[in-house]
C-alpha positions in Angstrom: -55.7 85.1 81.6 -56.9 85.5 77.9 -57.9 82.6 75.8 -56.5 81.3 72.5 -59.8 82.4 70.3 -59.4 85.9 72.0 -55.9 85.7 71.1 -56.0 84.2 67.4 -60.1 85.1 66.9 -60.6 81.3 66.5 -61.1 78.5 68.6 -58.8 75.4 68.2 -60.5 72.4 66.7 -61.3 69.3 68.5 -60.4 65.8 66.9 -61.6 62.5 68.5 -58.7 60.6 66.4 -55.2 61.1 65.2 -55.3 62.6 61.6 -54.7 60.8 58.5 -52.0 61.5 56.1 -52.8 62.8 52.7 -49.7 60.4 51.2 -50.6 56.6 52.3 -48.0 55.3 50.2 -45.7 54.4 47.0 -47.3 54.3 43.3 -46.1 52.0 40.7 -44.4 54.3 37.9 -43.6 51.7 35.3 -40.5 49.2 34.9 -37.3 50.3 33.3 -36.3 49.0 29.8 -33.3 46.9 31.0 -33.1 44.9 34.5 -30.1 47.1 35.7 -28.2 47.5 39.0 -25.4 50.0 40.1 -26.9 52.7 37.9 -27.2 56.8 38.7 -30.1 58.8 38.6 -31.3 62.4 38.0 -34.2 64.6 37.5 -37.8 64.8 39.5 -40.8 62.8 39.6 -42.6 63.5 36.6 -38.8 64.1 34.1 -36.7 61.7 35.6 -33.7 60.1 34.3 -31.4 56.4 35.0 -28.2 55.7 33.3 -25.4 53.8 33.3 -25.4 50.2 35.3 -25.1 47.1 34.6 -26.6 43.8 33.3 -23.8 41.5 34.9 -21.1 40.7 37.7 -18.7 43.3 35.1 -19.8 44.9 32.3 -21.2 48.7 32.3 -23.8 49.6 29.8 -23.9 52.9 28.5 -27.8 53.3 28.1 -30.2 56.4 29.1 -33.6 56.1 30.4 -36.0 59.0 30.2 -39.1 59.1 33.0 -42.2 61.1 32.0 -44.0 60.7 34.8 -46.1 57.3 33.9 -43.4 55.3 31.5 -40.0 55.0 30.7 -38.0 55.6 27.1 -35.1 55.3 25.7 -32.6 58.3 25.6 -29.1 59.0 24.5 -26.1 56.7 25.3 -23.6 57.5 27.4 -20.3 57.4 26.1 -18.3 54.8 28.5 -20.2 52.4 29.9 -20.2 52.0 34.3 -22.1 51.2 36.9 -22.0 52.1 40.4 -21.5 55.7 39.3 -23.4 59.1 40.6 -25.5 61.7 38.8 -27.0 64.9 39.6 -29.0 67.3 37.3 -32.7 67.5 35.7 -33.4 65.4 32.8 -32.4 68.4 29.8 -29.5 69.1 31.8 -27.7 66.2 33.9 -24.3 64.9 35.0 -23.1 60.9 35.6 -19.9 60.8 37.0 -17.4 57.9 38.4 -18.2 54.4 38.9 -16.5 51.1 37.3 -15.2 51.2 33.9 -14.4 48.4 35.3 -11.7 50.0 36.9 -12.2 52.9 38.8 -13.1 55.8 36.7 -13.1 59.9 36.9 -14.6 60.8 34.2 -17.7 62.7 34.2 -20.6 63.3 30.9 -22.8 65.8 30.4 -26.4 65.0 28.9 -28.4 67.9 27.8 -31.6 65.9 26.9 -30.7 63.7 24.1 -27.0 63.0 24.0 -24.1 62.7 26.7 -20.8 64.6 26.3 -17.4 64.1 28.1 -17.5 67.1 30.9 -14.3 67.9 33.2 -13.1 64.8 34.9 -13.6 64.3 39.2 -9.8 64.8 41.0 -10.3 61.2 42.2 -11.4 58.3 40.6 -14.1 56.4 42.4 -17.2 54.0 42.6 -20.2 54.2 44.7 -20.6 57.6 44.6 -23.3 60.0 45.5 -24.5 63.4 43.4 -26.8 66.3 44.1 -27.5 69.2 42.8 -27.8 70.8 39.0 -25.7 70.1 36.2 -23.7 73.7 36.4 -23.4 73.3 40.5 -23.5 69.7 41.1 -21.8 67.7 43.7 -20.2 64.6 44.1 -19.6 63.3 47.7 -18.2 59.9 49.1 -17.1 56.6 46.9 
């Protein structure tokens, strides 16, 4: 029966321990402007972006937060303030979508890195609702 280094030309290493991960655990990335709950997201880990919200039991607010990686700035407002809406995107090119206006809403904006525009409105207006994706291929699920 043939071995594994005359197989693969190497023998397989011996460890007297389990490995340790290379990722031990959450960095602190800086505190948003505004406390804020309910509000959407988009955008990666070093060009991120958080919108929308809210500051009490009913009122949206329509601000933009830009992530550079270390800190957060301000960005473009969005034109209807909501919270508990979704987003999907980058942060040059995102979507937020739904939420509490505070009714239910459908309406969707566009931000393209430093102002939000009204896009095509959802078939169904809801809250709590989920995005992926990019801003020309994004998708709204659940609410």
């Amino acid at each position: 029966m043939a071995n594994y280094k005359d197989i693969k030309g190497f023998k397989v290493q011996s460890v007297s321990a389990d490995p340790v991960p290379a990722v031990v655990g959450w960095t602190s990335g800086g505190n948003l402007p505004a406390a804020t709950f309910g509000l959407a997201g988009a955008g990666t880990q070093t060009a991120g972006l958080g919108f929308g919200g809210s500051t009490g039991p009913t009122s949206g607010v329509t601000t933009t937060a830009e992530y550079n990686g270390s800190t957060w700035a301000s960005g473009g407002a969005m034109g209807t303030g909501r919270y508990l809406l979704g987003g999907a995107g980058i942060q040059t090119a995102a979507l937020a979508f739904g939420g509490l206006v505070p009714g239910n809403s459908n309406a969707t904006e566009e931000y393209d890195g430093s102002s939000w525009t009204a896009g095509g409105n959802l078939g169904t207006a809801r809250q709590k609702i989920q995005g992926c994706g990019i801003q020309t291929a994004g998708l709204a699920f659940g609410g």
